[in-house]
N, C-alpha and C positions, 0 to 999 in steps of 0.2 A: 385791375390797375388800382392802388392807390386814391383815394378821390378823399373830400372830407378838408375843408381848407380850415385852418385856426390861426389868430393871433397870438402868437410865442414873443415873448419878452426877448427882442436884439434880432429876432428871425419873424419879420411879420408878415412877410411871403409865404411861411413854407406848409406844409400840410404835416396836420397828426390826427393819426387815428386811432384815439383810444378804444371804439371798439374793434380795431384790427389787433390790438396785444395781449398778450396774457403774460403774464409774469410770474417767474417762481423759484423758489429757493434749490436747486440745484444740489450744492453740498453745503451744507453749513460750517458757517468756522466751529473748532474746538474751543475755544474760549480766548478771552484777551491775551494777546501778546502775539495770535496766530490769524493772518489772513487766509483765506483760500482762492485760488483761482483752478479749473476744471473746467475741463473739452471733453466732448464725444465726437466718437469718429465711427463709424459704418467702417466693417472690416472685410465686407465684400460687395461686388459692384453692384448687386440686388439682392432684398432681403431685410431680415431685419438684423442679423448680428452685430453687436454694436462693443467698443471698446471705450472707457471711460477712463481720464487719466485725471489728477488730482492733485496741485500743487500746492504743499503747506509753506509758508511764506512768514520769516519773522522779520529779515532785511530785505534791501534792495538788491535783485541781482544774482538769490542764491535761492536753493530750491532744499529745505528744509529734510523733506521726506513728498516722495511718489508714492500714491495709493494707486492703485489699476482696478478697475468692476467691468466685468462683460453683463450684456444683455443679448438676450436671444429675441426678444420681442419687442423692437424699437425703440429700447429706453422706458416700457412700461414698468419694469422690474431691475435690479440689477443682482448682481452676487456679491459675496461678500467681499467688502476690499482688500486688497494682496498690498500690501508694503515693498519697496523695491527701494535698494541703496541709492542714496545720492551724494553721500559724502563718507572720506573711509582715510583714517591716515594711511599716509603709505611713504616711502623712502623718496623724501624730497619736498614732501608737505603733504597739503590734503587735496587729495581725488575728488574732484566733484561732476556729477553728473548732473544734466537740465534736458530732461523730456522736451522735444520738439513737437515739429508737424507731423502726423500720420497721415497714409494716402492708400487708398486700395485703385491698385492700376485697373483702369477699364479693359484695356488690354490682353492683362496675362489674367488676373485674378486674383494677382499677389500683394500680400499685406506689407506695406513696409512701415518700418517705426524710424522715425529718427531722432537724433539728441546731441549735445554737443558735450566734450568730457574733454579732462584736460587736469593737471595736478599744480595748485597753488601754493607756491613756498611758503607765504605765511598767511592763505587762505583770504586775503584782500580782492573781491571780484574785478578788480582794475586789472591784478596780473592774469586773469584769465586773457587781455587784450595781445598775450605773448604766447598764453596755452592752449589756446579752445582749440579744437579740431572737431570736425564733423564725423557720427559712426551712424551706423544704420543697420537693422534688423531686417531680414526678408523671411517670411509666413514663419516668426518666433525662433527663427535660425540665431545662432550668438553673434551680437552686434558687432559689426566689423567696420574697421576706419575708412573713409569713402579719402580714395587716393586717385590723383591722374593717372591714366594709363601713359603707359613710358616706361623705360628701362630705367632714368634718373631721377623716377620720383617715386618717395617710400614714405614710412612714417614720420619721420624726422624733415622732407620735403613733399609735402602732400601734392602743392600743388604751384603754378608758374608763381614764381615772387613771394610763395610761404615757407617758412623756415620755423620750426614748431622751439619754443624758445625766443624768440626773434619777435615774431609775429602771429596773426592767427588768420582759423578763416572758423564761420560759425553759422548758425541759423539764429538770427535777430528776435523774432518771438513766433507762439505758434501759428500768428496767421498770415505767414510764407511758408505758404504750401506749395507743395510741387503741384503743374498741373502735366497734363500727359497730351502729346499732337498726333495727327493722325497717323503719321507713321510708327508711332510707341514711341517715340525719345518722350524721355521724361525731364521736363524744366523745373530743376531747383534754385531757389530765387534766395541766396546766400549771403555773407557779406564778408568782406576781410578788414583786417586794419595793417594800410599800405607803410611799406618803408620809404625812408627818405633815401638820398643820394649817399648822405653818410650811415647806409645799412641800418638805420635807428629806424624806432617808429616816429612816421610823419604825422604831425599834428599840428599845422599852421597857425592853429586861432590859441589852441592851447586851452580846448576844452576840453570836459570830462572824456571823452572819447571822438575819436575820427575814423569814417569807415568807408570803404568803397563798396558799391553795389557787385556784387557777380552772379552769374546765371550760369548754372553747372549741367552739364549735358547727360543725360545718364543713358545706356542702351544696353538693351539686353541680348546677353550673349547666353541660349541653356537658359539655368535659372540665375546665374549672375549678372550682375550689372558693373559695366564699363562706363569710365566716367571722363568726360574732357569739359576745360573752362571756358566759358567765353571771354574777351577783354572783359576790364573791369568798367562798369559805368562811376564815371568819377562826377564828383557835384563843383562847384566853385568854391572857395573858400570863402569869399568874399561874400558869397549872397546865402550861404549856409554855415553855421560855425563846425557842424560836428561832420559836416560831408553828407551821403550818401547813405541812407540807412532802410533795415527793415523790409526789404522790397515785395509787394506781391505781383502777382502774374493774371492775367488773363488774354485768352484769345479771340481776335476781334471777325468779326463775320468776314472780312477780306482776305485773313489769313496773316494779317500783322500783329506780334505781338505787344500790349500794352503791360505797362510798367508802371507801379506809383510808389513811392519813395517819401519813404521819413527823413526829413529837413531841420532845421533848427536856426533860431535866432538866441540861444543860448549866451551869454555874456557881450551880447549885441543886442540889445530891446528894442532897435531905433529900429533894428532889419525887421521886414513884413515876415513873419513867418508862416510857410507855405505847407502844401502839399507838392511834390514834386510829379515827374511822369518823364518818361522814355517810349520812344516807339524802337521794333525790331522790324524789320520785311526781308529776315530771310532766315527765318525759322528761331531765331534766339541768339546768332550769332555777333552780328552788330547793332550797338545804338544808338541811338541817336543824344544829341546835350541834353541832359535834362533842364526841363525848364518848368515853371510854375505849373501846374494841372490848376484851370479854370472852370466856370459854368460855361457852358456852350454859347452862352454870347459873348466869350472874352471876360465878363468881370472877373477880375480875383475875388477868394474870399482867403481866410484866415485859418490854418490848422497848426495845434501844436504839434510838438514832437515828439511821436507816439505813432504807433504802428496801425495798418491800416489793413483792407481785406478784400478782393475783387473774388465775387460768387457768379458763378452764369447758375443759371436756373434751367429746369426741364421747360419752361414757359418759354426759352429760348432767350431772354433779356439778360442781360447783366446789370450786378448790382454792387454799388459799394458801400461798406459798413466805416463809419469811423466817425471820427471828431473836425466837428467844424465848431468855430467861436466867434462871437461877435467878436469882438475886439481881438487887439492883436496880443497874442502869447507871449510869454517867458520862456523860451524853452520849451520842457516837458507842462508844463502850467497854462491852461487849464484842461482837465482831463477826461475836460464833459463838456457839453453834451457828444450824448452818442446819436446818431443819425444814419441813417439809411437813404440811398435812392439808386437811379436808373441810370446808368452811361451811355451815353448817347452813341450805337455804335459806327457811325461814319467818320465823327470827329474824335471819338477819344474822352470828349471831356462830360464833366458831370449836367444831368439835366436838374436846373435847381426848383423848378416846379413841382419835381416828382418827389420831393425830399419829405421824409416822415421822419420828426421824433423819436427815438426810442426810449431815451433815460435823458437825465441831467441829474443837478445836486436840486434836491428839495428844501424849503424853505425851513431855515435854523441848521442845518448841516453845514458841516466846519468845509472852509474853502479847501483843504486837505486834500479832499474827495479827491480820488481817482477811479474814474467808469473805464473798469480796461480787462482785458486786452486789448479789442473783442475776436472773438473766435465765430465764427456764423457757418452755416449746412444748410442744405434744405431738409427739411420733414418729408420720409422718401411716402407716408400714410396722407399727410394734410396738403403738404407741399408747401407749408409755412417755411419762414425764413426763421430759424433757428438761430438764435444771437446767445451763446456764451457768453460774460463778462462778470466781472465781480464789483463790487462795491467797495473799495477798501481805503483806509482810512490809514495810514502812516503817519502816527502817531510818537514822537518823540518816545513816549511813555511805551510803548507797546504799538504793531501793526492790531489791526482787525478788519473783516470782513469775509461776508457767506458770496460764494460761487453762486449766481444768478444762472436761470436761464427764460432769455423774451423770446416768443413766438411772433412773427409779425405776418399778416394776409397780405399777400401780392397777388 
């Protein structure tokens, strides 16, 4: 457990343990103008094979070039990087593709890759909000578009309420990951961007984006997989501008599934803005209103709007990786600190004594900073909590920043 209590500037409660971390340079950027952000994923359910993916980053939103490195020895070595398209004109604008979540099923044994692709008329990531569609790769098979099962739905209607053109449905960032229940269904934790009555996209507050949560059922049929939607988890307009975002997954020792959700007080500063949460009790298919995710004694605290990460550990605990703030957020703003702790599992909600530091912005560092994704594992040798995240600095003049990886003792 955790122990080691310190006083942290806005968090004088919380604990950090600097000698529980190690920190280190991951992938380094190429030089100014390019950030990097990279994850490693275990490509089978024991062992050490490992797959590494690599995102060069010059804007917001677009994924420059994929580098891909396996290891066979937990990440002590890698191979040399393989380049893989992400962007390619083609008849109607340009194609872009954005590497997702990876998941090796405890299950079957099977690697699946996923990514979201979709062809932008004049290449603006805003029209991706009408192109993205969801495709996925099983053990290096040619990635294929993840469609409902149905006679009436195909690539052009993937799925209930998407109309590819129209609207989308997508994977938020890479840390919604699918998790797998014990019967093999496997829960992907999605999102769309909903229509209005008049077939438009709905966008009430008239932010950058609006999105509804969805959790997509996947079951294997052979070595394919069949896939159905659940309802959409929708947010309020009123107590979040951009909806329902981001979602990740975990399941709770009762058998309930837990939900936490990227929120926003976007072009509303007056609104708290939150961390959200959803419960399911009956396997992923309904949920509950989302409402603020709290510390276990009820307080609120404060998160921007930014994606988050629910880990269970072989230790049997779960953990969440993400951004808490003293004060209340802009939006996406501020983009640190990063924080780790324990979920309390009867209630759902965060334990806030348990919480450690992982990063923030250091002292003389441009308020720019953004500590993100983060992407987190466990270390299957140490059992460390493995925190991917980069340091990157969006810079008018040029992006930059090196792909980090923290190791944390649990």
């Amino acid at each position: 457990m955790l122990t080691r209590r310190a006083a942290i500037v806005g968090f004088p409660a919380l604990l950090a343990a600097p000698n529980r971390i190690r920190r280190e340079v991951f992938i380094a950027s190429p030089g100014s103008g390019t950030a990097v952000m990279a994850e490693a994923y275990y490509t089978h359910s024991r062992g050490g094979a490992m797959l590494s993916i690599e995102h060069r980053l010059s804007r917001s939103d677009t994924v420059d070039v994929a580098r891909y490195r396996t290891s066979t020895d937990y990440g002590r070595t890698w191979s040399k990087p393989e380049e893989r398209s992400t962007g390619q004109r083609r008849a109607g604008g340009m194609w872009r593709r954005h590497p997702r979540a990876c998941f090796a099923d405890p299950h079957t044994g099977r690697f699946l890759e996923f990514s979201v692709e979709g062809i932008l008329p004049s290449d603006d990531p805003l029209e991706g909000m009408r192109q993205w569609n969801i495709f996925y790769s099983v053990d290096g098979r040619a990635p294929e578009q993840l469609i409902h099962e149905g006679a009436e739905y195909d690539a052009a209607h993937p799925l209930p309420g998407v109309y590819t053109g129209r609207n989308c449905v997508m994977l938020g960032d890479v840390a919604s990951l699918p998790i797998a229940l014990p019967d093999g269904t496997i829960l992907l934790p999605a999102i769309q961007t909903p229509l209005g009555p008049d077939g438009k996209l709905y966008n009430p507050t008239g932010g950058y984006t609006y999105t509804d949560a969805l959790v997509l059922h996947g079951k294997w049929r052979g070595d394919r997989l069949t896939w159905r939607a659940a309802e959409p988890v929708r947010g309020d307009p009123a107590r979040s501008t951009r909806g329902m975002d981001e979602p990740t997954l975990a399941r709770l020792n009762d058998g309930r599934i837990l939900m936490l959700l990227r929120g926003s007080n976007s072009g509303r500063p007056s609104l708290p803005g939150y961390r959200w949460f959803s419960l399911s009790s009956d396997g992923g298919w309904h949920w509950t209103e989302p409402q603020p995710w709290t510390y276990t004694s009820g307080e609120p605290f404060y998160s921007p709007s930014a994606c988050s990460q629910l880990l269970r550990h072989s230790n049997g605990k779960l953990y969440w990786i993400g951004h808490i703030s003293p004060v209340n957020p802009r939006g996406n703003s501020p983009r640190y600190p990063i924080m780790l702790g324990e979920v309390d599992e009867k209630s759902g909600f965060l334990r806030k004594e348990s919480l450690v530091l992982v990063d923030d912005r250091k002292p003389g560092e441009d308020a720019i900073l953004m500590i993100y994704p983060p992407f987190a594992r466990e270390d299957r040798e140490t059992h460390e909590i493995a925190i991917h995240m980069s340091r990157v600095f969006a810079f008018p003049s040029g992006w930059q920043g090196d792909a980090l990886l923290c190791r944390v003792g649990v």
